[in-house]
SEDO-495171 format. One record per residue: x, y, z of N, C-alpha, C in turn; residue in one letter. Coordinates in steps of 0.05 Angstrom, whole numbers, plus 32768, in hexadecimal, padded with zeros to 4 digits. Atoms other than C-alpha are relative to their C-alpha. Layout:
XYZXYZXYZa/...
***
This chain:
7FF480108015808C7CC8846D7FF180047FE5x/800A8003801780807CCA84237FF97FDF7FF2x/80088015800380727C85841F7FE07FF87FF7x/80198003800880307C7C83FC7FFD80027FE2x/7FFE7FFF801D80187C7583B27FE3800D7FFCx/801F7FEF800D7FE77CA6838A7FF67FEC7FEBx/800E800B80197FAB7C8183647FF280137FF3x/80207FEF80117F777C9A832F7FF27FED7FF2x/80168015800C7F4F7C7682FE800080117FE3x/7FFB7FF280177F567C8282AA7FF580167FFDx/80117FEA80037F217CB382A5800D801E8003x/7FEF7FE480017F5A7CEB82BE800A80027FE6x/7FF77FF6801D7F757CE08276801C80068000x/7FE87FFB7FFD7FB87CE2829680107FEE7FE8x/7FED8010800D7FF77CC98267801D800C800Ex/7FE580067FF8803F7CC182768013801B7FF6x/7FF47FEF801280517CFD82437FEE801A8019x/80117FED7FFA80257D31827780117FFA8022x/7FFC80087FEB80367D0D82BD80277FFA7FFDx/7FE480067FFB80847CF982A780037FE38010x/7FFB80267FF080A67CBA82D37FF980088019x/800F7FFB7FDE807E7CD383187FF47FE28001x/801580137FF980587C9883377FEC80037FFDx/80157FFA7FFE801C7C9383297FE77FE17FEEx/8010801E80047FE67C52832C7FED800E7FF8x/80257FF5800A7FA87C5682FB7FF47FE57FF5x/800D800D80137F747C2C82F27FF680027FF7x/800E800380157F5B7C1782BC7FE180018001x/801580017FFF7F147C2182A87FF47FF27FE4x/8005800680137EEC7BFD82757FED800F7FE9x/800A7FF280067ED57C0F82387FEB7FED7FE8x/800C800C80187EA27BEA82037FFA80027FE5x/80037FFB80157EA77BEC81BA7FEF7FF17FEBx/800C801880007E777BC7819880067FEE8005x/8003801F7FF07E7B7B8E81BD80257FF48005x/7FED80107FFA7EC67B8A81C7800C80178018x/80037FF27FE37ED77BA18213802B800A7FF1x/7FE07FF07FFA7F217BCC821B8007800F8020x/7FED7FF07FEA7F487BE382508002801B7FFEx/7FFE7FE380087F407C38824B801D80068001x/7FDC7FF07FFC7F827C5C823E80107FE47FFEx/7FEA801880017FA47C11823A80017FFB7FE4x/7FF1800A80217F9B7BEB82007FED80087FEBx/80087FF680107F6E7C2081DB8015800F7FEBx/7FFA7FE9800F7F8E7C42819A7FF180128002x/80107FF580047F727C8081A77FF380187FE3x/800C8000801D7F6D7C99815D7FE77FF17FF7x/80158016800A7F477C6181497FE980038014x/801C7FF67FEE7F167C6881857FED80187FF4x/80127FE6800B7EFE7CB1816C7FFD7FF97FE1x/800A800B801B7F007C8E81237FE97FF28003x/801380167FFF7ED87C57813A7FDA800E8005x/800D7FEA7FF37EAC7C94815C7FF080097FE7x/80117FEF80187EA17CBB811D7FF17FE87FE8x/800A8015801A7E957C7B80EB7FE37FEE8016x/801480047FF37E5C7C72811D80027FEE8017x/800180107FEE7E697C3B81487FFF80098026x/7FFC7FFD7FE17E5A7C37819480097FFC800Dx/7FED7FFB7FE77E7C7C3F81D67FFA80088016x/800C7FF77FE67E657C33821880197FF88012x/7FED80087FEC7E8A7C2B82577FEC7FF3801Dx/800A800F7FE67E7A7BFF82998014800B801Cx/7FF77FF57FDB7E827C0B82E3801C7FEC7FF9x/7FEC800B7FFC7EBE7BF383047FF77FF3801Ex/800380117FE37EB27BC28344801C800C8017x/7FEB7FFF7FE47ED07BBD838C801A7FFB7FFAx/7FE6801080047EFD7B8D837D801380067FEBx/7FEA7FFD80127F217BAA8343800E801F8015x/7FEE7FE77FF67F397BE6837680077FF28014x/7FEF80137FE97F457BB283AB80257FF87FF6x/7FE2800180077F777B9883828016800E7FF9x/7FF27FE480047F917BD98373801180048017x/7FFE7FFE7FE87F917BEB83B980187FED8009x/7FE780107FE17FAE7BB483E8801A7FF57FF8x/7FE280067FF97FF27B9C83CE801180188009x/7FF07FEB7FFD800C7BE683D87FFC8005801Fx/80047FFA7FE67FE97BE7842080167FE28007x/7FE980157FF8800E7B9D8426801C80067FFAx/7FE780027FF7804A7BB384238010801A8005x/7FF77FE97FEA80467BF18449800580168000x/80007FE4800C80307C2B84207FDF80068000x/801E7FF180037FF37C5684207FF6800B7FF1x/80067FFC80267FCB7C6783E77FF080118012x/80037FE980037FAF7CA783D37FE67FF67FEAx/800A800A80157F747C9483A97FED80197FF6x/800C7FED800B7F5A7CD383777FEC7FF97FEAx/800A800B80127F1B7CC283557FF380147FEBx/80117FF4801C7EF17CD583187FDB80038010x/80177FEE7FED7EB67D0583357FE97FEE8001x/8018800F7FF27E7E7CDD83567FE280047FEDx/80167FF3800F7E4F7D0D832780007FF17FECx/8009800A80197E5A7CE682ED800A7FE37FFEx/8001802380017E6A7C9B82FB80007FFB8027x/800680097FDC7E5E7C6C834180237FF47FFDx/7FE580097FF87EB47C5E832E800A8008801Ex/7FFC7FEF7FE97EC07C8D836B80047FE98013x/8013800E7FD37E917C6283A480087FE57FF8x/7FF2801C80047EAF7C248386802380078011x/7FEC7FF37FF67EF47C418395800080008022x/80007FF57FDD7ED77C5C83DD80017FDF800Fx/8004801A7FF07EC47C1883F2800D7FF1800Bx/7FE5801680027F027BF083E48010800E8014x/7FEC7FFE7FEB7F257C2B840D7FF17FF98014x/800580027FED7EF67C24843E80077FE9800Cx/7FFA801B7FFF7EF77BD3844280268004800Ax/7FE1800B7FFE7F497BD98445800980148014x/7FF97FF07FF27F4C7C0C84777FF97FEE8016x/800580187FE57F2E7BD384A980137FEB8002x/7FEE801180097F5B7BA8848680187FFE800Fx/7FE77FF87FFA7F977BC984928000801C8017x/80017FE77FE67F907BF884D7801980138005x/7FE77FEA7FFE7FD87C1784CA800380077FF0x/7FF77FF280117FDB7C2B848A7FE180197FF4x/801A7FF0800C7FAB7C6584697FFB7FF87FEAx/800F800880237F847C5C84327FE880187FF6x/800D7FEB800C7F637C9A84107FF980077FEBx/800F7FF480147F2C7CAB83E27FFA800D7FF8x/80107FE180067F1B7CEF83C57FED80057FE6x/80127FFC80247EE27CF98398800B801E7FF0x/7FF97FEB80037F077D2B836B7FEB80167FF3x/800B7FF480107ECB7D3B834E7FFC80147FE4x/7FEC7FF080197EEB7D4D830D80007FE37FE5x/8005801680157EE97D2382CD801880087FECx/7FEF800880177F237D168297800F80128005x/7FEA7FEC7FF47F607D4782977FF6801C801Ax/800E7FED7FE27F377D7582D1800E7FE98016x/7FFC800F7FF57F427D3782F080287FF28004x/7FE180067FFE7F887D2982E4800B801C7FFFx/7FF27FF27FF37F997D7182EF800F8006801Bx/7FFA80047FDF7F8C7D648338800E7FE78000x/7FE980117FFF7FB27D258337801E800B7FF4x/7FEA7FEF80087FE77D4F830F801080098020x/7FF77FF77FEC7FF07D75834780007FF48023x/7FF080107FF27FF17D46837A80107FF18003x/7FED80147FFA801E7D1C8367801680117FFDx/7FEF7FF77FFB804E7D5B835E8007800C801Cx/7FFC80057FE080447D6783A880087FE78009x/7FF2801F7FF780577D2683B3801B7FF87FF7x/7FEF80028003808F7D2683938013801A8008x/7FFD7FEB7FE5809E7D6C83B780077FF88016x/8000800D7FE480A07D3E83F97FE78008800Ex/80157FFA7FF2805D7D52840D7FEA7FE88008x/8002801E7FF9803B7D1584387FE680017FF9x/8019800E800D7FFB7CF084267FE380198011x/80157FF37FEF7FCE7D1E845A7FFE801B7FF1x/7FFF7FE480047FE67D6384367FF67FFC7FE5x/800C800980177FD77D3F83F37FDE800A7FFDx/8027800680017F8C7D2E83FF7FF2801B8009x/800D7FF07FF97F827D6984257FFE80147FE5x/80017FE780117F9B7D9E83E87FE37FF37FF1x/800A800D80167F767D7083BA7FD980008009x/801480037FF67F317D7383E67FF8801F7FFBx/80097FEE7FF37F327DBD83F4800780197FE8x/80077FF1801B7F447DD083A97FF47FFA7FE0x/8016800B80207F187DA883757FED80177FFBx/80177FF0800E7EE47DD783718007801A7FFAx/7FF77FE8800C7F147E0A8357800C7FEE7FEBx/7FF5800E801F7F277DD283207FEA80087FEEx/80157FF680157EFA7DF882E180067FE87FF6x/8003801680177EE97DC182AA7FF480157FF1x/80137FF5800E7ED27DED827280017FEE7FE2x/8000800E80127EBA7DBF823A7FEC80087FE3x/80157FFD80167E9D7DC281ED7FFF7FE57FF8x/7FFC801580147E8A7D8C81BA7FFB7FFF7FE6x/80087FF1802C7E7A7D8A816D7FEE7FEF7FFFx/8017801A800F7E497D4D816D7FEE80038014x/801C7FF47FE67E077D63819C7FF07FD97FFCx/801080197FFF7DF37D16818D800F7FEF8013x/7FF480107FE97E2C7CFB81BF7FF17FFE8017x/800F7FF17FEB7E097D2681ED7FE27FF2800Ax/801A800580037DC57D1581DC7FFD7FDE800Dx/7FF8801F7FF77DD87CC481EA7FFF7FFC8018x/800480007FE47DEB7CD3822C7FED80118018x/801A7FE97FF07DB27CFE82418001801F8001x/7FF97FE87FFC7DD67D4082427FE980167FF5x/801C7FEA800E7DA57D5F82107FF47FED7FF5x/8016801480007D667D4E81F580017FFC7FDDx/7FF68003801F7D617D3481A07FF1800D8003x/80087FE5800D7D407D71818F801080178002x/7FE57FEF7FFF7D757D9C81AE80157FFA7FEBx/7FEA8007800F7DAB7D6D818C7FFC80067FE1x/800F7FF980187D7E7D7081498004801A7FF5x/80007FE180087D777DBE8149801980068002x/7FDD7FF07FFD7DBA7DCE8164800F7FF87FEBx/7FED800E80117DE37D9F81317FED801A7FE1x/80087FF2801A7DB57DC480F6800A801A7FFFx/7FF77FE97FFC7DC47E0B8112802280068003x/7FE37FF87FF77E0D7DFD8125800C8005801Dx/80047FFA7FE77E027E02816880117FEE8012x/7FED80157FF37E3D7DEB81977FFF80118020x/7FFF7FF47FE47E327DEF81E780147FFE800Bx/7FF07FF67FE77E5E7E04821880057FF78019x/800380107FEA7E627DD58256800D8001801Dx/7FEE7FFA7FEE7E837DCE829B7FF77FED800Ex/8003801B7FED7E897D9F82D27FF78014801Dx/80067FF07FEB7E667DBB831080087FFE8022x/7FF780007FE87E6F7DBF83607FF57FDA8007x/800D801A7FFA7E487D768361800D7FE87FE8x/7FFD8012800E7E757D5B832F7FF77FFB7FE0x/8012800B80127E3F7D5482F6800B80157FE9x/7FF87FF480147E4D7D6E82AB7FDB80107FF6x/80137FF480097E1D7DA6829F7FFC80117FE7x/80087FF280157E037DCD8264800280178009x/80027FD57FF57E157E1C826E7FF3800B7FE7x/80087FEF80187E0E7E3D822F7FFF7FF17FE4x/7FF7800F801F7E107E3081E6801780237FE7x/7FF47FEE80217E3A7E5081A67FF67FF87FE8x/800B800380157E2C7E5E8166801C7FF57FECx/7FEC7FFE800F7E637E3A813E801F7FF08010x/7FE980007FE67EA37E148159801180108003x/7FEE7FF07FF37ED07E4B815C7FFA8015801Cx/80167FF57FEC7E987E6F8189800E7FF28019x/7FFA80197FF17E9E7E3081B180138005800Ex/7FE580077FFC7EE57E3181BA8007801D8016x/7FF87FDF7FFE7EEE7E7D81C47FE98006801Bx/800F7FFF7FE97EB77E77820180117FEF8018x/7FEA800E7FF17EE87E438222801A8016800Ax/7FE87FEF7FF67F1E7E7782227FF1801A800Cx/80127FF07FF67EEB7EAC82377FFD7FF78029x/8000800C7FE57EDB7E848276801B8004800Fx/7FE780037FF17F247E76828F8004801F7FFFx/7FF37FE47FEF7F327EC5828A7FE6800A800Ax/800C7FF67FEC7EF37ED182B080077FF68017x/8003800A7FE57F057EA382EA801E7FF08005x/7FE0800F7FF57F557E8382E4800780138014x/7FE77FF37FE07F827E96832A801F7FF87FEBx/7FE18001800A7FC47EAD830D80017FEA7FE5x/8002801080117FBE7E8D82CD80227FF67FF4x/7FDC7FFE800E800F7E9E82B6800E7FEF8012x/7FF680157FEB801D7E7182F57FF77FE68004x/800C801A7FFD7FF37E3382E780077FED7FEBx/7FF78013800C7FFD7DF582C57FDE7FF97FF1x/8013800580117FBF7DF1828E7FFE7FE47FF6x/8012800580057F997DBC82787FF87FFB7FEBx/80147FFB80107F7F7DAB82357FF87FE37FF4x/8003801680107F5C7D6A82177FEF7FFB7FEAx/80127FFF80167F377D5A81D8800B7FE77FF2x/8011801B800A7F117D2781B380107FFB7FE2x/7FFD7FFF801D7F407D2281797FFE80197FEEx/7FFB7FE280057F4F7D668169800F80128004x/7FEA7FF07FF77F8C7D808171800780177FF9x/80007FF0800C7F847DB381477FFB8014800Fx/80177FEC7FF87F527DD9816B800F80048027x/7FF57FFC7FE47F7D7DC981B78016800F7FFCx/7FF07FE380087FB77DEC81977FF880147FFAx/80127FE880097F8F7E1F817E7FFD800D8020x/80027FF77FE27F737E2B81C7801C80048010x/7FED7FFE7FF47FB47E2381E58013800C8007x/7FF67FDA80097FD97E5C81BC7FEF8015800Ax/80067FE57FF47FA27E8481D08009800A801Dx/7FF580047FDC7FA77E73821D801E800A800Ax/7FE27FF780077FF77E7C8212800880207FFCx/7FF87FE880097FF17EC081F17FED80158010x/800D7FED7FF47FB47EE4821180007FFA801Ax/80077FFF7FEF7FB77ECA825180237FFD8015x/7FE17FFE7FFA80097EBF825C80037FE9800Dx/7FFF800F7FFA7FFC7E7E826F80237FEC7FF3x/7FF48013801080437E5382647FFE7FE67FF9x/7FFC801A7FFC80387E10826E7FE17FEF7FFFx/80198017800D7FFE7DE4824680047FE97FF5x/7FFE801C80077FF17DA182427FE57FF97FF0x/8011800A800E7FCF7D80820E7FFD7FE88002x/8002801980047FAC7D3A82137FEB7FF67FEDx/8017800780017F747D1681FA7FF47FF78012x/800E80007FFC7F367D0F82107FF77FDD7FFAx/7FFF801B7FFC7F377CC382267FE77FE67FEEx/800C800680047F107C8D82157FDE7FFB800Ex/800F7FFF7FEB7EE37C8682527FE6801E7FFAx/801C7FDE7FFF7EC87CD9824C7FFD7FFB7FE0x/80077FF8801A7ECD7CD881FE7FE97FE97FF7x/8018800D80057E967CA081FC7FEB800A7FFBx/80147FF37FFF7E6C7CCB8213800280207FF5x/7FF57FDD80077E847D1181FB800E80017FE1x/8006800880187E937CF081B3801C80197FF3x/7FEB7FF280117EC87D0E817C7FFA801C8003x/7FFC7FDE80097EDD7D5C81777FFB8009801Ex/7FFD7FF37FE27ED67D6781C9801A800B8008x/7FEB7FF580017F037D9481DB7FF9800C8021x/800C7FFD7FEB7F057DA4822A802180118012x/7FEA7FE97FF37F317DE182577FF27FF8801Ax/800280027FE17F4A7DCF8297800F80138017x/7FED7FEA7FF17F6B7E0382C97FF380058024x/80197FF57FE17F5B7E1F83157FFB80177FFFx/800B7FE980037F2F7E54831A7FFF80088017x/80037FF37FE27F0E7E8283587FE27FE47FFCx/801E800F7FF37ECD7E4D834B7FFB7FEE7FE4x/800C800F80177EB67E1783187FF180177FECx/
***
């Protein structure tokens, strides 16, 4: 039976204009702006967020508890559906094992219906690529077991290849150190990033320059995309549309790719990953 409902959690960066009228439950994650709390992807303008960003102001985000996935969870197991629950990679928030818990707890709960967690280990449209594509298996007729399994046994062919323009977002959240951010911002220096087999957002390389930057992103995907003219691409950024079209045409033209999606780069990741992030998502042969 197809009877079951797919979750995620904002951080995929999914919208309605990418996903269409498919089902699909997300919760909300919070986000902190000086001192006034929001709902991610709900009742953020996200203009104004990367305004608020560049005119300096800060932006943290908080865990998410049991109980806000409980409630998620059990009216859909009460009344006799099984949830699919796809989270935001374990490597870079404890949202995941919050998530796991609640299924676990409601799996005792409820002894006939399933309840399933997958750490997608994937962050912001990486992350809603693989929800992308499960919920078009699901709407395929493909049942909750063939779901979880694709979705288990192909994340770590979901690439994330990410840049940014402000090495001080970075620096905030630990990524690099203020002498890196210091020198690099003086020289021009924009790194090259990726989400790895554990989840975590790592430092690969650097460029000299953002078009460098950009043009290393499309470098990567034709070293390592599967059938690229056959996949459904990927692209989000920090308030910069400029530069995701830019990429997008290239992707389109040198690589015969038809079909790219453009989103932003949510509120939840762009806290930490700050204005001008620009981030390529696709499946490869390997992270």
């Amino acid at each position: 039976m197809n009877n079951y409902v797919i979750i995620t959690d904002s951080s995929a960066d999914l919208t309605q204009s990418i996903t269409g009228d498919t089902e699909l439950i997300t919760l909300q994650l919070d986000v902190l702006m000086e001192g006034e709390e929001s709902r991610a992807n709900c009742d953020v303008d996200i203009k104004d967020f990367y305004a608020k960003l560049r005119g300096k102001k800060n932006a943290t985000t908080s865990a998410v508890n049991i109980d806000a996935f409980t409630s998620i969870f059990e009216p859909y197991l009460a009344e006799g559906r099984d949830v699919l629950y796809l989270g935001f990679s374990s490597g870079l928030s404890g949202t995941y094992n919050a998530g796991l818990v609640a299924a676990k707890e409601l799996s005792e709960k409820y002894p006939d219906r399933k309840v399933y967690a997958v750490d997608t280990l994937a962050a912001s449209l990486g992350q809603g690529l693989l929800v992308y594509k499960a919920l078009k298996m699901k709407e395929d007729g493909a049942d909750i077991d063939t779901v979880r399994d694709f979705v288990e046994e192909n994340k770590l062919n979901m690439c994330h290849w990410f840049t940014v323009d402000d090495l001080f977002f970075l620096k905030r959240g630990g990524r690099v150190s203020a002498a890196t951010a210091i020198v690099g911002s003086m020289l021009g220096i924009k790194p090259v990033l990726h989400v790895d087999n554990k989840g975590r957002l790592i430092n690969v390389s650097k460029a000299r320059g953002r078009k460098a930057s950009i043009d290393a992103l499309l470098e990567k995907m034709k070293q390592t995309a599967i059938e690229p003219e056959n996949q459904v691409v990927f692209i989000s950024h920090g308030d910069v549309i400029d530069d995701a079209e830019y990429l997008a045409n290239r992707i389109k033209s040198e690589l015969g790719v038809k079909d790219v999606r453009i989103g932003y780069v949510g509120p939840v990741i762009g806290a930490h990953s700050g204005p001008g992030t620009l981030a390529l998502f696709y499946f490869g042969t390997e992270r």
